[in-house]
C-alpha positions as CSV (number, residue, x, y, z in Angstrom):
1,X,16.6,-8.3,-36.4
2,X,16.0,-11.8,-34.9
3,X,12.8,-11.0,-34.0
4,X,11.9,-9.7,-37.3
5,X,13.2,-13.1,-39.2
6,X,11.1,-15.0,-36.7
7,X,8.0,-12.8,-37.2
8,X,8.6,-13.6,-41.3
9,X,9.4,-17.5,-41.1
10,X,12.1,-16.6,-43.3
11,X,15.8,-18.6,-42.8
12,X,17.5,-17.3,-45.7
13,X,19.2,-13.3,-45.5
14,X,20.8,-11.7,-48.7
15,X,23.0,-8.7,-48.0
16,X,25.1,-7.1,-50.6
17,X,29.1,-6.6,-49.2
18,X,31.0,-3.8,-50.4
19,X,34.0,-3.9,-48.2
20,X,33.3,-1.2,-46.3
21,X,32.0,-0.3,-42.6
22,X,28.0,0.1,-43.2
23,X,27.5,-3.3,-45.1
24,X,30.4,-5.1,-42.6
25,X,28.3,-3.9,-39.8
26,X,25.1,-5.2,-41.5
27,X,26.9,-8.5,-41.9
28,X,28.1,-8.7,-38.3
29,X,24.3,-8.2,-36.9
30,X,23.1,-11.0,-39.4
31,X,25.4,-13.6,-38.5
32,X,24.6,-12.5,-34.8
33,X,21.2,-12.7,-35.4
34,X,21.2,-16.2,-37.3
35,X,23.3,-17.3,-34.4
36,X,20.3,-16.4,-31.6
37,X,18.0,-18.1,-33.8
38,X,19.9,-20.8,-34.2
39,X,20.0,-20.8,-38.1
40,X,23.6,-21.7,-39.8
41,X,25.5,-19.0,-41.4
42,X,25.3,-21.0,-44.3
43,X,21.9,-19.4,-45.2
44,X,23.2,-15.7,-45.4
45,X,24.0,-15.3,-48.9
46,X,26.5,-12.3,-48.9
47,X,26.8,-11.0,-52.2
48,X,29.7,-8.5,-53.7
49,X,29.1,-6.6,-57.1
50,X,32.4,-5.1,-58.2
51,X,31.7,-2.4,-60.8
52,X,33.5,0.3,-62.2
53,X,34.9,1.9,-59.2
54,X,35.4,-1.1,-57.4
55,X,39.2,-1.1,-55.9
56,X,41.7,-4.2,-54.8
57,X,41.5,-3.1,-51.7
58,X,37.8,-2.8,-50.7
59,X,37.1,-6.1,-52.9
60,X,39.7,-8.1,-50.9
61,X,38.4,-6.6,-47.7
62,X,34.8,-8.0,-49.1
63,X,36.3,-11.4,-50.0
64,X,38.2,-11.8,-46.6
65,X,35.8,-10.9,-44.1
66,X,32.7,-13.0,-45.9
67,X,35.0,-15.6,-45.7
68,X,36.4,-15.3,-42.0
69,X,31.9,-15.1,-41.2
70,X,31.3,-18.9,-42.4
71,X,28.8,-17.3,-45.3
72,X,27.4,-18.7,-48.5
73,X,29.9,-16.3,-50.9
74,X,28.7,-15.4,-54.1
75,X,30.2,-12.5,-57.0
76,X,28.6,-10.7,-59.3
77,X,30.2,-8.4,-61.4
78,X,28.0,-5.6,-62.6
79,X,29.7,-4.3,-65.0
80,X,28.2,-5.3,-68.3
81,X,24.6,-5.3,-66.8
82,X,25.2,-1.3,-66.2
83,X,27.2,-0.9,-70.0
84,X,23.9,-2.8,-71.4
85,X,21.5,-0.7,-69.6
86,X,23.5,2.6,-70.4
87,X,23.2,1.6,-74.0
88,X,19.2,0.8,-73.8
89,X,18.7,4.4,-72.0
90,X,21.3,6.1,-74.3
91,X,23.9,7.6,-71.7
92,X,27.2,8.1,-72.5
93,X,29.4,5.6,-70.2
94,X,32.0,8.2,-70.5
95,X,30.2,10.8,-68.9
96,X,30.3,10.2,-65.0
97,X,27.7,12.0,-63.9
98,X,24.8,11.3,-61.7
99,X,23.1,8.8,-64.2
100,X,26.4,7.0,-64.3
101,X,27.0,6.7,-60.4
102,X,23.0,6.0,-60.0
103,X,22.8,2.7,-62.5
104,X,25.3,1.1,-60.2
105,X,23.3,1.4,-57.5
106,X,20.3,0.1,-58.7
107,X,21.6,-2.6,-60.6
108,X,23.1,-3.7,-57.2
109,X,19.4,-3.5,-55.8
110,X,18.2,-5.0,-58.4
111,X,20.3,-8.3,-58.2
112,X,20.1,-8.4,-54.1
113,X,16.0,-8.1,-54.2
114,X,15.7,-10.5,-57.2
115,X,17.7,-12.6,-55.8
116,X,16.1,-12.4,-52.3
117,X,12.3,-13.2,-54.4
118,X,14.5,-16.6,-56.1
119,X,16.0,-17.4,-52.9
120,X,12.8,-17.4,-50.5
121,X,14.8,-14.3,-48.5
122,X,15.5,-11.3,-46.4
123,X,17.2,-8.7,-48.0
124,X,19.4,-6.6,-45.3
125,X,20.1,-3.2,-46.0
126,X,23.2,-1.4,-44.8
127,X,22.8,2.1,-45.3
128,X,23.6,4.7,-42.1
129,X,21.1,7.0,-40.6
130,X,24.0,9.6,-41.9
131,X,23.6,8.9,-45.6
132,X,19.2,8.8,-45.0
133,X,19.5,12.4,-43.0
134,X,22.2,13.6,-45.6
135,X,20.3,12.2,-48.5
136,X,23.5,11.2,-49.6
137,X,21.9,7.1,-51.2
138,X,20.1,6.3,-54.7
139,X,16.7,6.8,-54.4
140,X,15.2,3.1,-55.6
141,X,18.8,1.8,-54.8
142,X,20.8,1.5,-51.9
143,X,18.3,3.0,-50.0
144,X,16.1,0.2,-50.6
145,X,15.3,-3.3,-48.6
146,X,13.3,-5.4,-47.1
147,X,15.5,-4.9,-43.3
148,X,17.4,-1.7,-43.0
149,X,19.2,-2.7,-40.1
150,X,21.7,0.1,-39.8
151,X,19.0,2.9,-40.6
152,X,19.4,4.0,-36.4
153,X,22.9,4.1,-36.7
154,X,25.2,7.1,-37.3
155,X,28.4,6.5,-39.5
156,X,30.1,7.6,-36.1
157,X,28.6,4.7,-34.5
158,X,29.6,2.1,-36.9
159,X,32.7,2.9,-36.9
160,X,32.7,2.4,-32.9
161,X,30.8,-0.6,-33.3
162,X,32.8,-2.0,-35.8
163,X,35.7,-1.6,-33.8
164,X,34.3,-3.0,-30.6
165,X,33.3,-5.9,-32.5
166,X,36.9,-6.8,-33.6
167,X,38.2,-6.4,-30.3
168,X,36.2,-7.9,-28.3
169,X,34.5,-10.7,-30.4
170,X,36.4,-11.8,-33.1
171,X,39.9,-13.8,-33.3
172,X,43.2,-12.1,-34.8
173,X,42.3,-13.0,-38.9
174,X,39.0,-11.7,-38.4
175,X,40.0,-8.7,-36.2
176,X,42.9,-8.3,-39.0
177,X,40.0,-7.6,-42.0
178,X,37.9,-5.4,-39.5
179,X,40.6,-2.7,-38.7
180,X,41.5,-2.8,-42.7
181,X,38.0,-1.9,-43.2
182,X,38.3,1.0,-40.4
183,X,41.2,2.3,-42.3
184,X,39.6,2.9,-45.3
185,X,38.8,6.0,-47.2
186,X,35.1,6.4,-46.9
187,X,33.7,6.1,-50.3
188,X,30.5,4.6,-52.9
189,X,33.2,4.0,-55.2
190,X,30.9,4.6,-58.2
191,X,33.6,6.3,-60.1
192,X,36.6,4.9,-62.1
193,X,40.0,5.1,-59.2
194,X,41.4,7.5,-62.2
195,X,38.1,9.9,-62.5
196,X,39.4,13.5,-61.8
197,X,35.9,13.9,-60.0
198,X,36.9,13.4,-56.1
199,X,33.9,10.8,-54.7
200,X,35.1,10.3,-51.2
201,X,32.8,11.7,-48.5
202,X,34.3,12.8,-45.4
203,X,31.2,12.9,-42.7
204,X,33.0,11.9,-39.7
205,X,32.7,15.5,-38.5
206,X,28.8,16.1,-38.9
């Protein structure tokens, strides 16, 4: 990745945060990778998008950890962006299917890459090579950037990686956040918490 940001003449990164292991790996390389360069934190812009599935726990895991990484934080809630666009295409935000799920994504996308074009930067994807060989990502969403640094890396791997990064790098409040990220349910969370439509993914196993 440092070479990469070099190669562009680019000093600004934009990386969405979900609170959860792919895009707190992402962040972890960034920083690392400002850091060799030389370039302050200051100029990663880490961005969370609660939406409709968005839980406490996952958004104070985002909030926490940007914070413990010395980032520029910024929110975004996506919520009445997606209920606008639903309208416009004519889906029912009731119905949670695929359409429902998908808009999330995208909008997400959307706000990182236009972001990225305002911003004069890099936007850093943090999907697994897991969820590219599984399929399992919104095509034209979070499939999409300009730096897919994770795109090598089974969700096995992060996990490990992850977890040798709060042991071995990181003091207690940081190393706190990182093992409340590893203990979380694996999930997009593009569905309400009360949708009777289970979302969680277990792939640990493949």
């Amino acid at each position: 990745m440092a070479k990469r940001i070099r190669h562009t003449g680019l000093e600004r990164a934009v990386i969405g945060v979900s609170g959860g292991l792919d895009s707190t790996l992402a962040l972890l390389v960034t920083a690392k990778a400002f850091d060799l360069l030389d370039i302050p934190r200051k100029n990663i812009l880490a961005i969370t998008m609660p939406g409709f599935g968005t839980t406490d726990v996952t958004y104070t895991n985002a909030m926490e950890f940007m914070k413990s990484m010395d980032v520029e934080i910024r929110e975004i809630n996506i919520k009445d962006a997606c209920l606008q666009h639903f309208k416009d295409i004519g889906h029912d935000p009731a119905i949670h299917d695929v359409t429902y799920e998908n808009v999330q994504a995208r909008e997400r996308t959307q706000i990182l890459m236009d972001i990225a074009n305002k911003e004069g930067g890099l936007v850093i994807g943090t999907g697994d090579l897991s969820e590219l060989a599984l399929g399992w990502c919104t095509y034209n969403g979070d499939h999409m950037s300009m730096y897919a640094v994770n795109a090598s890396i089974p969700k096995t791997l992060v996990s490990f990686l992850v977890k040798w990064v709060a042991d071995n790098m990181l003091e207690s409040k940081a190393k706190e956040v990182l093992y409340r990220i590893l203990n979380t349910p694996i999930s997009p969370e593009l569905l309400p918490p009360d949708a009777k439509v289970k979302s969680t993914k277990k792939r640990r196993t493949l």
